[in-house]
C-alpha positions in Angstrom: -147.4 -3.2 16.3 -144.4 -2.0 18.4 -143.3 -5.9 18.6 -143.1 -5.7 14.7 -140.7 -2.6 14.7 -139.0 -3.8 17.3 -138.2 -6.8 15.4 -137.7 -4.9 12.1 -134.9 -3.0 14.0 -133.1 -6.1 15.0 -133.6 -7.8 11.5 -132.5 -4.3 10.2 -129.3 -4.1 12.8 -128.7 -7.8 12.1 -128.8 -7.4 8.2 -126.3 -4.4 8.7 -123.6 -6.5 10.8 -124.0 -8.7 8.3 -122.9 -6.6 6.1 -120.0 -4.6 7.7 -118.4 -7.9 8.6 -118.7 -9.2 4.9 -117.3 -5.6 3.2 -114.4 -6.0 6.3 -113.6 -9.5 5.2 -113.6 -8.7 1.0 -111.4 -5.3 1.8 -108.7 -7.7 4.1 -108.5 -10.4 1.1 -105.6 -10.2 -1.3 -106.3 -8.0 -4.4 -104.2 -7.3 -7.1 -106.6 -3.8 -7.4 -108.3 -2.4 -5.4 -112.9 -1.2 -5.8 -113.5 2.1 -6.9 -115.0 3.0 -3.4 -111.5 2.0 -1.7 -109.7 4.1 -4.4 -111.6 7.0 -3.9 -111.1 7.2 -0.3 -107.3 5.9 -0.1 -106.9 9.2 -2.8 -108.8 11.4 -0.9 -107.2 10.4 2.5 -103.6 10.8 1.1 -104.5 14.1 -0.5 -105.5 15.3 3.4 -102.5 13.7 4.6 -100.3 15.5 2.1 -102.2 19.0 2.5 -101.5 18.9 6.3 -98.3 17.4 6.1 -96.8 20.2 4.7 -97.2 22.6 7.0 -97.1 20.5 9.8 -93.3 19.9 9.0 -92.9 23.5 8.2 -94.1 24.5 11.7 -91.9 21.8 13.2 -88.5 22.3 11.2 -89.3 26.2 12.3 -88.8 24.6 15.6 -86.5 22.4 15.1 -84.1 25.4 13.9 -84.7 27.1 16.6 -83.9 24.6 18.8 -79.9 23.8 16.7 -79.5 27.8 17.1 -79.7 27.8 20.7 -77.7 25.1 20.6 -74.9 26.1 18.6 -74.8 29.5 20.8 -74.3 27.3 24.1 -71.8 25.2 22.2 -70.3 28.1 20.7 -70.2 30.0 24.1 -68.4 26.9 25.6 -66.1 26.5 22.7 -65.0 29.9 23.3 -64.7 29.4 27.3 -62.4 26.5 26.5 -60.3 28.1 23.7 -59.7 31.1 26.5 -58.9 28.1 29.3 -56.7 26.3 26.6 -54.3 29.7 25.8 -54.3 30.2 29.5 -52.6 26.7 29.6 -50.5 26.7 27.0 -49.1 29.7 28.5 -48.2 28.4 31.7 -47.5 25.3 30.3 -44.1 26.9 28.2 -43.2 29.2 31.7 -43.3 25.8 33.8 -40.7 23.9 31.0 -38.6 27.2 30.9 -38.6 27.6 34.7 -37.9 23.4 34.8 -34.6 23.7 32.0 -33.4 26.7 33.6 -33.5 24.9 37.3 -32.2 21.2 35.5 -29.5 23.5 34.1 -28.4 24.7 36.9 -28.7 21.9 39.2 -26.8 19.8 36.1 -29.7 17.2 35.9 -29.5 15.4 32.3 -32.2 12.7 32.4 -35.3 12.3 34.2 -37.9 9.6 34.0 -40.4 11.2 31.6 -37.6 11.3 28.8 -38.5 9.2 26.0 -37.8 8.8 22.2 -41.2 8.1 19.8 -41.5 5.7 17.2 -44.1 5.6 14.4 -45.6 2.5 13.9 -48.7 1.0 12.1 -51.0 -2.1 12.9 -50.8 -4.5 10.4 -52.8 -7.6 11.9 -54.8 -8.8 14.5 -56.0 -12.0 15.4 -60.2 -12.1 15.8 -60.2 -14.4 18.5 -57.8 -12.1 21.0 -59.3 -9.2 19.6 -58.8 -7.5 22.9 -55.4 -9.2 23.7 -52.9 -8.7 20.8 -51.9 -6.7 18.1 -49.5 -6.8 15.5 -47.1 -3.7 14.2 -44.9 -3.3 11.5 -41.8 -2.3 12.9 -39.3 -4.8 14.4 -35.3 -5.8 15.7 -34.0 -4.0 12.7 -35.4 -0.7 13.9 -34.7 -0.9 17.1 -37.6 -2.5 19.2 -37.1 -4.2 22.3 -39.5 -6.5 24.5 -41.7 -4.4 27.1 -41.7 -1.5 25.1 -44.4 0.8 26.1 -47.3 1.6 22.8 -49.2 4.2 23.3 -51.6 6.5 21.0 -53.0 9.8 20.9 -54.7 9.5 23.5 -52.9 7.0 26.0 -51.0 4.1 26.9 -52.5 0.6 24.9 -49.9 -2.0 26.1 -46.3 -3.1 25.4 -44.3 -4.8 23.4 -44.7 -8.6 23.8 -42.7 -10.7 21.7 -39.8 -8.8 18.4 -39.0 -10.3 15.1 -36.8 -8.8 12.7 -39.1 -6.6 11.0 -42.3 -7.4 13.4 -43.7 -7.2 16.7 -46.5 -8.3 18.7 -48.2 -6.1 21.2 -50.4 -6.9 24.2 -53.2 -4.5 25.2 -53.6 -3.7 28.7 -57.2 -5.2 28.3 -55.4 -8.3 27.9 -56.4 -10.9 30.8 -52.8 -11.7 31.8 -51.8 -11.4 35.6 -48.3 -11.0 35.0 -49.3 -7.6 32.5 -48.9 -5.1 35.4 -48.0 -1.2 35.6 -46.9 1.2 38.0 -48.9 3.9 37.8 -49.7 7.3 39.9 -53.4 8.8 40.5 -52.7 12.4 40.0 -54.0 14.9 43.0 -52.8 17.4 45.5 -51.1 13.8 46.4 -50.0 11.4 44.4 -51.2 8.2 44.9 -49.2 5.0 43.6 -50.8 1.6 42.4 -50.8 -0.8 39.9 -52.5 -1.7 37.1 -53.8 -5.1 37.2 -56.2 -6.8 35.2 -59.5 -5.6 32.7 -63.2 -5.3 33.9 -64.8 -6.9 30.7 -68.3 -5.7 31.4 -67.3 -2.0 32.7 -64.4 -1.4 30.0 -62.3 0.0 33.1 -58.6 -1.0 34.0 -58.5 -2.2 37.4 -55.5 -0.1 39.7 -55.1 -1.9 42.5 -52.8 -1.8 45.7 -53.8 1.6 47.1 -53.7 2.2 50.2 -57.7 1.6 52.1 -56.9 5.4 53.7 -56.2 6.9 50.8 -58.9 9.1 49.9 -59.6 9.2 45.6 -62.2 11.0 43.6 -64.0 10.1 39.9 -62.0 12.3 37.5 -59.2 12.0 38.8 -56.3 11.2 36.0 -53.9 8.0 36.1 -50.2 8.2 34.3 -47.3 5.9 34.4 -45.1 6.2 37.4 -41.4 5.5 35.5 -40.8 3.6 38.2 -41.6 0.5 36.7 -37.8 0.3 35.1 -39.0 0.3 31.8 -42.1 2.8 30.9 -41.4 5.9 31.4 -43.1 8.7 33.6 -46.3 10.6 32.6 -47.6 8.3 29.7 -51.1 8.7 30.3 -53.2 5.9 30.8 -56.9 7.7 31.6 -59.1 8.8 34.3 -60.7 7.1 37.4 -64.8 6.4 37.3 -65.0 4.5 40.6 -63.2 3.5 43.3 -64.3 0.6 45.8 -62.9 -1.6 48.8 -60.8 -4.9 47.5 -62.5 -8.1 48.9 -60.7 -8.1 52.6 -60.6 -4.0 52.6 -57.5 -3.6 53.0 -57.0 -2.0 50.0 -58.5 0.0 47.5 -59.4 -0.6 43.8 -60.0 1.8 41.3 -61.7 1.6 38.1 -59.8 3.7 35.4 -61.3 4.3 31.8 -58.7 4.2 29.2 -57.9 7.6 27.0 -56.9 5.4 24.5 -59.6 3.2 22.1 -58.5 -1.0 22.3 -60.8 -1.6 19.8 -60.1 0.4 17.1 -56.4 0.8 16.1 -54.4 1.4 13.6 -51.5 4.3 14.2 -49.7 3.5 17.3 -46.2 5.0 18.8 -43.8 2.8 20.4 -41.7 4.3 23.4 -38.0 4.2 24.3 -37.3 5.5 27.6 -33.8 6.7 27.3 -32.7 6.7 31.1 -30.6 3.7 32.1 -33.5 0.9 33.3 -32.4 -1.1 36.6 -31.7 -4.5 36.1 -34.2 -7.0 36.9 -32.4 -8.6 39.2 -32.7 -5.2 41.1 -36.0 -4.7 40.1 -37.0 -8.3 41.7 -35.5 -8.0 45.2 -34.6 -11.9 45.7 -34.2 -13.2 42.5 -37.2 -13.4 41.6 -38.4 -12.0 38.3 -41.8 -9.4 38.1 -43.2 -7.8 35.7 -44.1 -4.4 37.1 -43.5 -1.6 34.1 
């Protein structure tokens, strides 16, 4: 007797598998509708779905809101902190050019290095396949560009003039990979540091200064300008702000990595600069004759 219910069990167990396994494979097949039994509980299971839903979202926007008012009071509060830093700024900012004309006044100095005249000019083509390297603006000869001409934007230096035509020009980024595209420029500190901008670290997006001296001791953050003494950019065109510095490969020297203030990749409204202090000639500028590059 046992041995028949316990063979009953497994015929009923068996029978039952059976069964799941057949209703599993018919609810898998493709249906164009579905049973009544499916429908019910697909309806049933969205209703539940949609009844706790509701809430559930309410609770979390609650949450969510709470979360954007904090932080619009910690952005706000650092807004503020900035604004104050900023009039601060601006005010010493207009007592250091008084104090600078008054002492050029007196000491009858006309021209410095940082004096430059701005031209507005827009890109009007760019190649795809020197995407990086070139760009084309619309002004040209007839309004008064030269070769070497220094483009910057908003927010930095981009390159320099490459090549004029009469009412074109063509302008070479700094992330151009050109050896002879090289800059003189000065890491800003308690001392300045001079070095030069050679060359474009594809993967980092960082110009490479190089040339400075292995002693020389230079912090991330620190900002980069032009030097003016170059003979044709002038001084204080910035260029953007160092991220790492490291040995060159025989360590005598130091390299540092500077991200650019100013976007390559997206241009459009550029400014072309004339420095208007008399630029040595390059025969001066290359010592024996030989002719450089360094702007």
């Amino acid at each position: 007797m046992p041995q028949f219910f316990l063979n009953k069990r497994l015929i009923v167990l068996l029978v039952s598998i059976i069964v799941l396994v057949a209703l599993i494979g018919f609810s898998l097949r493709e249906r164009s509708k579905l049973s009544w039994p499916e429908q019910f509980l697909k309806d049933t299971a969205g209703l539940v779905q949609s009844l706790v839903s509701k809430p559930a979202h309410l609770v979390a926007g609650f949450f969510e809101n709470l979360q954007d008012l904090q932080n619009t009071y910690e952005e706000n509060k650092e807004l503020k902190s900035r604004m104050e830093k900023l009039v601060s700024l601006e005010a010493q900012v207009q007592e250091l050019e008084k104090d600078n004309k008054e002492l050029r006044d007196i000491l009858g100095e006309e021209e410095t290095l940082r004096d430059f005249e701005p031209l507005q000019a827009t890109v009007i083509g760019r190649n795809p396949d020197r995407w990086h390297e070139m760009i084309i603006i619309n002004k040209g000869k007839t309004d008064g560009i030269k070769k070497n001409m220094a483009v910057v934007t908003a927010h930095g230096l981009i390159g320099k003039v490459k090549t004029v035509n009469q009412f074109s020009s063509t302008v070479q980024l700094l992330s151009a990979m050109d050896p002879k595209n090289r800059i003189s420029a000065i890491v800003q500190g308690d001392t300045n540091v001079f070095g030069l901008v050679e060359g474009y670290d594809e993967e980092k997006k960082a110009l490479l200064i190089k040339a400075i001296p292995s002693g020389v001791e230079i912090k991330k953050g620190q900002n980069v300008i032009t030097s003016g003494l170059g003979g044709v950019f002038p001084q204080g065109l910035q260029i953007g702000k160092v991220i790492e510095v490291k040995p060159d490969q025989y360590g005598l020297n130091q390299t540092a990595l500077v991200e650019p203030g100013a976007d390559f990749y997206d241009l459009e409204n550029i400014i072309v600069i004339t420095r208007t202090i008399a630029q040595p000639s390059e025969a001066d500028m290359a010592g024996e004759g030989e002719e450089e590059e360094d702007l």
